[in-house]
C-alpha positions as CSV (number, residue, x, y, z in Angstrom):
1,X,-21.2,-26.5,-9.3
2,X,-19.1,-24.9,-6.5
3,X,-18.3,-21.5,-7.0
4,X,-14.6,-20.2,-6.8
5,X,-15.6,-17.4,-4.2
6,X,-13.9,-14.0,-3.7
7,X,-14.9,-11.7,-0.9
8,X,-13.4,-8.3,-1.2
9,X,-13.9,-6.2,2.0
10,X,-12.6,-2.5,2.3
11,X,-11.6,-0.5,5.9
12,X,-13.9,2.6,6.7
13,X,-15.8,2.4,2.8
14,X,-18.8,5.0,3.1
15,X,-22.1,4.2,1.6
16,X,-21.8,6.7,-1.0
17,X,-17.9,6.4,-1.7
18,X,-18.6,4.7,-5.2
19,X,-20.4,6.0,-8.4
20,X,-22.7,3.3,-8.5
21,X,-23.8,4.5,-5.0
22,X,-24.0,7.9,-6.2
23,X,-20.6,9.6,-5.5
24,X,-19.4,12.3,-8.4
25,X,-16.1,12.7,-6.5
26,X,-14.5,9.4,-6.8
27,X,-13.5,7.0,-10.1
28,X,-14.8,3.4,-9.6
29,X,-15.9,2.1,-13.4
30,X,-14.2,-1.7,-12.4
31,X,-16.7,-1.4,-9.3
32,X,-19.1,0.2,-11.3
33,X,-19.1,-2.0,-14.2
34,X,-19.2,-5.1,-12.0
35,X,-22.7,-3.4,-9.9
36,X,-23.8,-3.1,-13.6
37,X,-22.8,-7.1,-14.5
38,X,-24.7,-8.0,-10.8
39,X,-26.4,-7.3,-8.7
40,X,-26.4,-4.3,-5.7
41,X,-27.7,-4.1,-2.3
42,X,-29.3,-1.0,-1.8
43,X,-30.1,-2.2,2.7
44,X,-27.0,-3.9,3.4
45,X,-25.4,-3.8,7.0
46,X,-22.6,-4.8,8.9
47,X,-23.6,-6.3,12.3
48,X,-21.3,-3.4,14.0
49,X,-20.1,0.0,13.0
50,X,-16.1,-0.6,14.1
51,X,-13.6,-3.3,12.6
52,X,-13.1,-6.2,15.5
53,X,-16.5,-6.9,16.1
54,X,-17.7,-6.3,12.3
55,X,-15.1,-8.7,10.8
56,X,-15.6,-11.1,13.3
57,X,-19.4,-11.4,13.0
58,X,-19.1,-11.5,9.0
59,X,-16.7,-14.5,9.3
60,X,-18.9,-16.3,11.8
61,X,-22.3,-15.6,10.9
62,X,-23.3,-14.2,14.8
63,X,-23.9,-10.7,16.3
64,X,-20.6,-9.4,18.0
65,X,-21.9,-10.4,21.7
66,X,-23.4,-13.7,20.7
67,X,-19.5,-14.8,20.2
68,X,-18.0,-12.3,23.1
69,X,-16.8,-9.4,20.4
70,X,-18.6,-6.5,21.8
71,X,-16.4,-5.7,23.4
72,X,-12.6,-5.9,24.7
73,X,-11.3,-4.8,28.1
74,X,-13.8,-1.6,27.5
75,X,-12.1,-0.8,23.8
76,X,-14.3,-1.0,21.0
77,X,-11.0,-2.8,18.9
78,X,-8.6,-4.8,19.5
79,X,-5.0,-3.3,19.8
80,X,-1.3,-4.9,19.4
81,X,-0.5,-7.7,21.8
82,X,-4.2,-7.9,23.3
83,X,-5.0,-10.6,25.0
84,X,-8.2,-11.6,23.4
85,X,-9.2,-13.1,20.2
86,X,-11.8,-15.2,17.7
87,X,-12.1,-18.2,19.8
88,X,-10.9,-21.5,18.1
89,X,-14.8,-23.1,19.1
90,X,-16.2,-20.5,16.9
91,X,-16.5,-22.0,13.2
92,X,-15.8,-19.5,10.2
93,X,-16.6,-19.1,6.5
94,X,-13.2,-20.7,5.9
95,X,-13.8,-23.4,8.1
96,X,-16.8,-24.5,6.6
97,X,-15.4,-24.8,3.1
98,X,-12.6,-26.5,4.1
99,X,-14.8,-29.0,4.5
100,X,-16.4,-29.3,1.0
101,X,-12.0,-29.3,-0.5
102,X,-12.1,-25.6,-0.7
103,X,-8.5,-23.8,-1.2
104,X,-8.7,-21.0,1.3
105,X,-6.5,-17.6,1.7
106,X,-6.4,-14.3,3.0
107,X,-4.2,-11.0,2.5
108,X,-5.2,-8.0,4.3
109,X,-6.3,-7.0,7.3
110,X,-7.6,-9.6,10.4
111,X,-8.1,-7.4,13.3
112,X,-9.8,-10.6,15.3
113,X,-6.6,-11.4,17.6
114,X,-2.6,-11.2,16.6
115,X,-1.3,-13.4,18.9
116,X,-0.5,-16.8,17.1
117,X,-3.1,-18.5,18.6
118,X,-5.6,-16.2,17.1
119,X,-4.5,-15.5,13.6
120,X,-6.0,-16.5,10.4
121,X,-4.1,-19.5,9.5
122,X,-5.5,-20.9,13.1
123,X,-9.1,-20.0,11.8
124,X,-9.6,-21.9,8.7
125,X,-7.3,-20.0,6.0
126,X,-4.3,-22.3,4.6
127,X,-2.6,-19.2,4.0
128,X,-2.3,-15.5,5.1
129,X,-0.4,-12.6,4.0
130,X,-1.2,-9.0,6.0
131,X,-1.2,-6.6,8.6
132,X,-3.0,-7.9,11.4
133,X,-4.8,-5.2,12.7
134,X,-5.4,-1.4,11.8
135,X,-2.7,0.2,9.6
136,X,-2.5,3.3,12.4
137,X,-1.5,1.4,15.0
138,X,2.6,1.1,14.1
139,X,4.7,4.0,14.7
140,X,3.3,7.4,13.5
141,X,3.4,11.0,14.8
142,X,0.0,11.0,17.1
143,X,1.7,7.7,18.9
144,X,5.0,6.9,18.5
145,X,5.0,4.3,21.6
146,X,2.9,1.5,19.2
147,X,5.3,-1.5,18.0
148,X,6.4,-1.3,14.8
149,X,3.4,-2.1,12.6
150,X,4.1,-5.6,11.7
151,X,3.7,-7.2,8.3
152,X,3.3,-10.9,8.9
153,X,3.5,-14.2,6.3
154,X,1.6,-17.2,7.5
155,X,2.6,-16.3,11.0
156,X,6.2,-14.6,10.9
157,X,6.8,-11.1,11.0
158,X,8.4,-10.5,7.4
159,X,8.7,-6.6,7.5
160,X,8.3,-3.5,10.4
161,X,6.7,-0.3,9.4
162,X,6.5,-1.3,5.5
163,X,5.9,1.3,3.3
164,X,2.3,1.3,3.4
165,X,2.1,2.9,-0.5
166,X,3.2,-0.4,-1.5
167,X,1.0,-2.9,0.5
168,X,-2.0,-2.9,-1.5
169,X,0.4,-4.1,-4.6
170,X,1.6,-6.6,-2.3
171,X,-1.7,-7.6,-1.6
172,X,-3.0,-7.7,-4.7
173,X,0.3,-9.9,-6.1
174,X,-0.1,-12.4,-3.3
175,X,-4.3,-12.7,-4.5
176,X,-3.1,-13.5,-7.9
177,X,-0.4,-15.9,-7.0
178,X,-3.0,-18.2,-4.8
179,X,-5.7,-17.6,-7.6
180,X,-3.5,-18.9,-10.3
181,X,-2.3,-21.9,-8.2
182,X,-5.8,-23.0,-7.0
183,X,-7.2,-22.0,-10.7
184,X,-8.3,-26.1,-10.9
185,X,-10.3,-26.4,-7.2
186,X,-12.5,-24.3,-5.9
187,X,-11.1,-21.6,-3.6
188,X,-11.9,-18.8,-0.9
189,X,-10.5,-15.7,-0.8
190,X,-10.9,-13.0,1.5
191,X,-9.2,-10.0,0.3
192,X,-9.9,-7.0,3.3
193,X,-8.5,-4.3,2.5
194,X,-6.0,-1.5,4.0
195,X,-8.0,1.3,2.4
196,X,-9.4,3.7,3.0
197,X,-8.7,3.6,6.8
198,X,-6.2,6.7,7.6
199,X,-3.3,6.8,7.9
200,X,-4.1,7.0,4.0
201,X,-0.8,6.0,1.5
202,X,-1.3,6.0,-2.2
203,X,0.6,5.4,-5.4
204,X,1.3,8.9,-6.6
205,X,-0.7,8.3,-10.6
206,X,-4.1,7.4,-8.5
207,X,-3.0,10.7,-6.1
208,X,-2.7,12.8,-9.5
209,X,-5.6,11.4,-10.8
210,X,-8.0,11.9,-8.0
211,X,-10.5,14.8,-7.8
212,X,-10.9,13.9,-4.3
213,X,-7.5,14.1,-2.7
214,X,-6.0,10.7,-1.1
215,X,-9.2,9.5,-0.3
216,X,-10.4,9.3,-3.6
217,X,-6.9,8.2,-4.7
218,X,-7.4,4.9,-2.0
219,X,-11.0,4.4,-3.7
220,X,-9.2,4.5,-6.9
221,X,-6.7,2.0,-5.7
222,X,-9.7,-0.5,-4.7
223,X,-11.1,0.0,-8.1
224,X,-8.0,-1.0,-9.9
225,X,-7.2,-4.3,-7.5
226,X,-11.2,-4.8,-8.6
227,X,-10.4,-4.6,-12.0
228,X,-6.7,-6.8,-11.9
229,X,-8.7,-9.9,-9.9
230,X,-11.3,-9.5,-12.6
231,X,-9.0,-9.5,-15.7
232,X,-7.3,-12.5,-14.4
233,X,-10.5,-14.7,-13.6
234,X,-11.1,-14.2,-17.4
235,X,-7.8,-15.0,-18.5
236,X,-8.0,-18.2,-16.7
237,X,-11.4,-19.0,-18.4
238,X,-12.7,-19.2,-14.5
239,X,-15.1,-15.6,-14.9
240,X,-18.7,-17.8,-15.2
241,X,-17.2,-20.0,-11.9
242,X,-16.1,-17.7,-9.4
243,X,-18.7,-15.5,-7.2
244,X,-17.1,-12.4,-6.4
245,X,-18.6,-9.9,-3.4
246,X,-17.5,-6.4,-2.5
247,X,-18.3,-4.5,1.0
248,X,-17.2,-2.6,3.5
249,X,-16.5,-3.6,7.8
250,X,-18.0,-0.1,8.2
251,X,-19.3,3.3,7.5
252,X,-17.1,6.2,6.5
253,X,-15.3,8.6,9.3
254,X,-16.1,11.5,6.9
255,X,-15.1,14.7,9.1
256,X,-13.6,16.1,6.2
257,X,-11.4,13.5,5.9
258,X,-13.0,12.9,2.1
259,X,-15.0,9.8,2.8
260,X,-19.3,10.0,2.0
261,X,-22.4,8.4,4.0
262,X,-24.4,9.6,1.3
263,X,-28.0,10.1,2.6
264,X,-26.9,8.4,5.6
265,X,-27.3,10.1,8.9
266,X,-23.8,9.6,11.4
267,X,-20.3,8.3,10.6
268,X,-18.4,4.9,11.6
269,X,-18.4,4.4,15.0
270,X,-22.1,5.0,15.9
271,X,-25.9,3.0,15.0
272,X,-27.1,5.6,12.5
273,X,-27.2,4.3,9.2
274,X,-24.1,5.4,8.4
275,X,-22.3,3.4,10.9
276,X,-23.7,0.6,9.6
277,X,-25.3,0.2,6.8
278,X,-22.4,0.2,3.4
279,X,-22.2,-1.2,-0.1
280,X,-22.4,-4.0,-1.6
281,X,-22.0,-5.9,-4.8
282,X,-22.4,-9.2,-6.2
283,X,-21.3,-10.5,-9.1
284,X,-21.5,-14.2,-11.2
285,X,-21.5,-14.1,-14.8
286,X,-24.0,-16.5,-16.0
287,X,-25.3,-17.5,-12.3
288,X,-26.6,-13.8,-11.2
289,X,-28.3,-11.5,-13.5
290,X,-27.1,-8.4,-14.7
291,X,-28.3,-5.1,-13.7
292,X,-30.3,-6.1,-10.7
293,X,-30.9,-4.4,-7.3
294,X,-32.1,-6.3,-4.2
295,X,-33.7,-3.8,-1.4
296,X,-34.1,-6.4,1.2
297,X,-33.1,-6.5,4.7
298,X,-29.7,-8.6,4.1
299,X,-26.4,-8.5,6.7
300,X,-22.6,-9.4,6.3
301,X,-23.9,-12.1,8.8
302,X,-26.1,-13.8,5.9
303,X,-23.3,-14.3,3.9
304,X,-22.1,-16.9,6.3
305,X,-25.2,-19.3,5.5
306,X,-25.3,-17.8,2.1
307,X,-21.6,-18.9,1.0
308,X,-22.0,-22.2,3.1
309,X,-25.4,-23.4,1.0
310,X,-23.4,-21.6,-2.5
311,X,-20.1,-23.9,-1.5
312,X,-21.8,-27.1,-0.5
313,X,-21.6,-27.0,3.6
314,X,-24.1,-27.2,6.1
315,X,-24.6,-24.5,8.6
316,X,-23.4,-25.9,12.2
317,X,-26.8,-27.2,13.7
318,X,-24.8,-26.9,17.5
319,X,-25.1,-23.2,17.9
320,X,-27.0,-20.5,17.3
321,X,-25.9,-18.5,14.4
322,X,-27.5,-15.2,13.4
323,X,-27.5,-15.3,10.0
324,X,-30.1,-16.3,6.8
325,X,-29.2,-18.4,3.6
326,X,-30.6,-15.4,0.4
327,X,-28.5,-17.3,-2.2
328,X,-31.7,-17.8,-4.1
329,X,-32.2,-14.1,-3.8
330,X,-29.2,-14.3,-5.5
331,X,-30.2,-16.5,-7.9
332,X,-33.5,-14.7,-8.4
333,X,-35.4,-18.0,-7.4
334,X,-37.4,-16.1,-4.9
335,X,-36.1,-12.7,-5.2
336,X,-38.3,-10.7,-3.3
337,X,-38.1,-12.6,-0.3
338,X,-37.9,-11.3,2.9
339,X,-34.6,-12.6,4.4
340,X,-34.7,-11.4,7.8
341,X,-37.0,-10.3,9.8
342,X,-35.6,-7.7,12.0
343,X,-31.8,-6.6,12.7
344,X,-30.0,-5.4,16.0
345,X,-28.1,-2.3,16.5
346,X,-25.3,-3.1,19.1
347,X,-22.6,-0.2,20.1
348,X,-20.0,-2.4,21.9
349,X,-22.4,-4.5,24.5
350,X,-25.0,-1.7,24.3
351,X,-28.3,-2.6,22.8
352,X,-29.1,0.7,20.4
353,X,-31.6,0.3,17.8
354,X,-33.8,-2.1,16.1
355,X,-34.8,-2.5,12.4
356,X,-37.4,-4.5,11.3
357,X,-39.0,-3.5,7.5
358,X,-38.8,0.0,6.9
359,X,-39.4,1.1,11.1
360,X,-36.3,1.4,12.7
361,X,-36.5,2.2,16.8
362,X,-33.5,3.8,18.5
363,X,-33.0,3.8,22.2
364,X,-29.5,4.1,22.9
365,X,-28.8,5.4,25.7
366,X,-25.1,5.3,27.0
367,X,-22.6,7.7,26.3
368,X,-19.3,5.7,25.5
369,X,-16.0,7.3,24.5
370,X,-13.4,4.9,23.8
371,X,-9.8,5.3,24.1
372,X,-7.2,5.6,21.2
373,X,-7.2,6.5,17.6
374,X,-9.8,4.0,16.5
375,X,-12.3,4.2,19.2
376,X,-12.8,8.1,19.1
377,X,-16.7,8.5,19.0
378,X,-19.5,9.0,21.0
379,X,-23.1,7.3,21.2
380,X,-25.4,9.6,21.2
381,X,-27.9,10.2,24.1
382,X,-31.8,10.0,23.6
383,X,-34.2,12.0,26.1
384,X,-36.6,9.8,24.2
385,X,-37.0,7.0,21.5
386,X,-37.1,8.0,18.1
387,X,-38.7,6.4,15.2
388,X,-37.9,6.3,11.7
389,X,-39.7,5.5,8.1
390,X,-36.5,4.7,6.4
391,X,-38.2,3.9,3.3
392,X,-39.3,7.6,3.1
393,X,-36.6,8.8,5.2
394,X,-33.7,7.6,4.9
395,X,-31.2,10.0,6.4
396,X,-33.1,9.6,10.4
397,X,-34.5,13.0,10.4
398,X,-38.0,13.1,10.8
399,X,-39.0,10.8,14.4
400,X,-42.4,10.0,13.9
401,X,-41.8,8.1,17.6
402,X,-45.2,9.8,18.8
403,X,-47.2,9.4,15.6
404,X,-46.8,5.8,15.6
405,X,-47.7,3.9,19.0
406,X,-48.1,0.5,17.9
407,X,-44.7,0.6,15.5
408,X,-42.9,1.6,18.6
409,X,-44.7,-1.0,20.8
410,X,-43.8,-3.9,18.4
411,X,-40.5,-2.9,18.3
412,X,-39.6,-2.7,22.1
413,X,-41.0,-6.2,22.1
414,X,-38.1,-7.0,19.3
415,X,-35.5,-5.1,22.0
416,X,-36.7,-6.7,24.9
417,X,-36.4,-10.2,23.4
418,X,-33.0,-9.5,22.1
419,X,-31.8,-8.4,25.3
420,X,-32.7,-11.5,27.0
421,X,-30.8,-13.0,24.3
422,X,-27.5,-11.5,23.7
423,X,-27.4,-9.4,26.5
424,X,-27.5,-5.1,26.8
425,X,-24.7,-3.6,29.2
426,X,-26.9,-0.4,29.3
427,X,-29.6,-2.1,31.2
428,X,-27.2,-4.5,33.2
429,X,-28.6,-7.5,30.9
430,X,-26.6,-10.2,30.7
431,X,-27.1,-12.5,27.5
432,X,-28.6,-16.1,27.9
433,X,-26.9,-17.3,24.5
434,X,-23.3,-15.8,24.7
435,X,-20.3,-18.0,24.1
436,X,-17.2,-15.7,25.4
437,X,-13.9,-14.9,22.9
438,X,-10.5,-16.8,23.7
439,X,-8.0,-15.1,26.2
440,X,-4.4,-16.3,26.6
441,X,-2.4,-15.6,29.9
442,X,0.7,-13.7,28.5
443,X,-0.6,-11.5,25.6
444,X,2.5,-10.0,23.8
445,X,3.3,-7.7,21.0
446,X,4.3,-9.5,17.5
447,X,7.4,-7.2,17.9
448,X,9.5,-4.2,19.5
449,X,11.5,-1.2,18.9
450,X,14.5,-2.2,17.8
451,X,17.2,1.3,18.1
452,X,19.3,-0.6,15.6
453,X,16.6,-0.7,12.9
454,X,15.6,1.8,10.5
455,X,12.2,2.5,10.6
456,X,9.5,4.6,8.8
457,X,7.9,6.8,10.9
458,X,4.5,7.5,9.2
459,X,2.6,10.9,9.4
460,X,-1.0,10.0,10.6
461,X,-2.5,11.1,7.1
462,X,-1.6,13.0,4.0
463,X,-1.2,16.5,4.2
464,X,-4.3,17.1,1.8
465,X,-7.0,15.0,4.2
């Protein structure tokens, strides 16, 4: 049977923003329950610690620089009316089960391109409903020289500057509307959330609600959506046929802006754990088991050859693609299998760290600032390697780089092979597998200024982050 498949994916979700990943500040029991009804992933990572790149490898199944997303005219992001996108020889998620009669939509945010040529209903999607980058790049008080943030249908503009307490309604309305009309095929829907990047908007009952400001108001609002998509699988009698997955594209900024790594050493933007490594659930009544934790290796990158095999497609044979097929990990057919072998750290082109078991290697050693709001953070500098046990240390503190010899041996070897492979800016390595991002001559912005239109001009956060 092909499973209906839902892939929820949030903006800036911390590894220990949810109760079921230990957070006593903020109310998820729809994402709770459903971790309870699944199964959760205890070592799951996105391939990079910033939007562009991490969307973009989830979709594909590659590491950012394997499909020329490390980075983008020396941003870490892609801004409004950039040149570059997802390139259209690149094959997504979406593509793949087109190919097996799959219904597929999106709502949310894309960040992999706005011009038309790179938007999602060029990459696979028969629909698409969102804002196509970050929701702080409109018109707000730190920058008031962005376009108009542009809400966009298909590939129109349908609203400037929309009132960004609304748009997760909107969202969720649109998911329901393309659930109930594909409720007889099996469909794909990639639902990526506006929350809880800042500029952070909420409906004021979650705001009153909240113990944790308008942060834990946004991770209320994801709980409810959670809870809406789930009510209406069940009403529709379509509950035991649809997969549904929850992540995040990254770890949370925290800085006091409300958000939680957990035991997670460093913040979005950087290869700690906490950059990188973020929830996520799993749930299939009848098909997954309930109350189950998986502590393997895994990366948003598997879930391209994981949803493939699940939906009926075989994985392109023309390429190289990064990631591994766990659905039956899933399944529990072999459910302590190892899935991968080792992962890669990458800050923009930069080779960083290496995990391979519970040894993880860091060697970054470029210091990159980025320019504007989104690309704010720094890579640390290391005198000299350091080595972690994060099965006994989890948070990075204790480097054990001199203890262990051999560990750190095997995993230079890892680094060295990778770089030969995908390439490490720091070290002046250029990939030998790379296949480069589209560029179009004439990048513009989806839309102006107009003087003659009212606009909202958003504060960059709520007074109580």
């Amino acid at each position: 049977m092909k499973p209906n498949i839902i892939l929820i994916n949030c903006d800036d979700l911390g590894y220990g923003d949810l109760g079921c990943y230990g957070s006593s500040v903020n109310k998820s029991p729809a994402l709770d329950r459903m971790a309870d009804e699944g199964v959760r992933f205890t070592d799951f990572y996105m391939a990079s610690s910033v939007c562009s790149p991490s969307r973009a490898s989830m979709l594909t199944g590659c590491y950012p620089p394997r499909i020329g997303f490390g980075e983008f005219s020396g941003r870490k992001v892609l801004f409004p009316g950039d040149s570059i996108g997802l390139s259209a020889g690149e094959i997504t998620i979406a593509d793949l089960l087109k190919t097996q009669g799959y219904a597929t939509g999106m709502v949310g945010k894309w960040h992999c391109g706005d011009q038309p040529e790179f938007l999602p209903t060029r990459r696979g999607f028969d629909s698409y409903f969102g804002i196509p980058y970050s929701n702080d790049m409109g018109i707000n008080q730190v920058n008031d020289e962005n376009p108009p943030l542009p809400l966009v249908d298909q590939e129109s503009v349908v609203q400037l500057q929309p009132d960004q307490t609304n748009i997760t309604e909107q969202y969720l309305e649109r998911a329901i509307d393309f659930i109930n009309e594909n409720k007889e095929t099996p469909f794909f829907l990639y639902f990526a959330h506006m929350y809880v990047h800042l500029p952070i908007y909420v409906k004021e009952r979650f705001l009153n609600e909240s113990s944790n400001g308008s942060y834990g108001a946004a991770v209320a609002s994801i709980d409810w959506v959670t809870e809406e998509i789930l009510k209406v699988l069940e009403n529709l009698g379509i509950d035991q046929k649809t997969l549904v997955v929850f992540t995040s594209d990254n770890g949370s900024r925290v800085r006091d802006e409300g958000g939680s790594n957990g035991p997670l050493r460093g913040i979005k933007g950087t290869t700690w754990e906490g950059g990188m490594r973020v929830p996520c659930i799993m749930r299939w009544p009848g098909k997954i088991k309930s109350k189950q934790t998986r502590s393997q290796l895994i990366t948003s990158m598997d879930l391209f050859a994981t949803l493939a095999t699940l939906g009926g497609a075989e994985i392109p044979s023309d390429r190289l693609i990064d990631g591994n097929d766990f659905s039956d990990i899933l399944l529990e057919e072999k459910g302590n299998r190892v899935v991968r072998d080792e992962f890669f750290y990458y800050n923009m082109n930069n080779l960083e760290a290496v995990r391979s078991g519970k040894w993880k290697l860091h060697v970054g050693k470029v210091k990159t600032i980025g320019t504007g709001i989104n690309t704010r953070f720094e890579s640390d500098v290391w005198d000299v390697p350091e080595l972690y046990n994060l099965e006994s240390d989890i948070g990075e503190a204790d480097n054990v780089y001199e203890l262990e010899p051999d560990v750190a041996g095997l995993l230079k070897d890892k680094l060295d092979q990778c770089r030969g492979d995908m390439g490490d800016e720091s070290f002046s390595v250029v990939g030998e597998n790379v296949r480069p991002a589209d560029e179009v001559e004439h990048a513009k912005v989806l839309n102006h200024v107009d003087p003659n239109h009212p606009l909202v001009i958003a504060m960059y956060d709520m007074g109580d982050a």
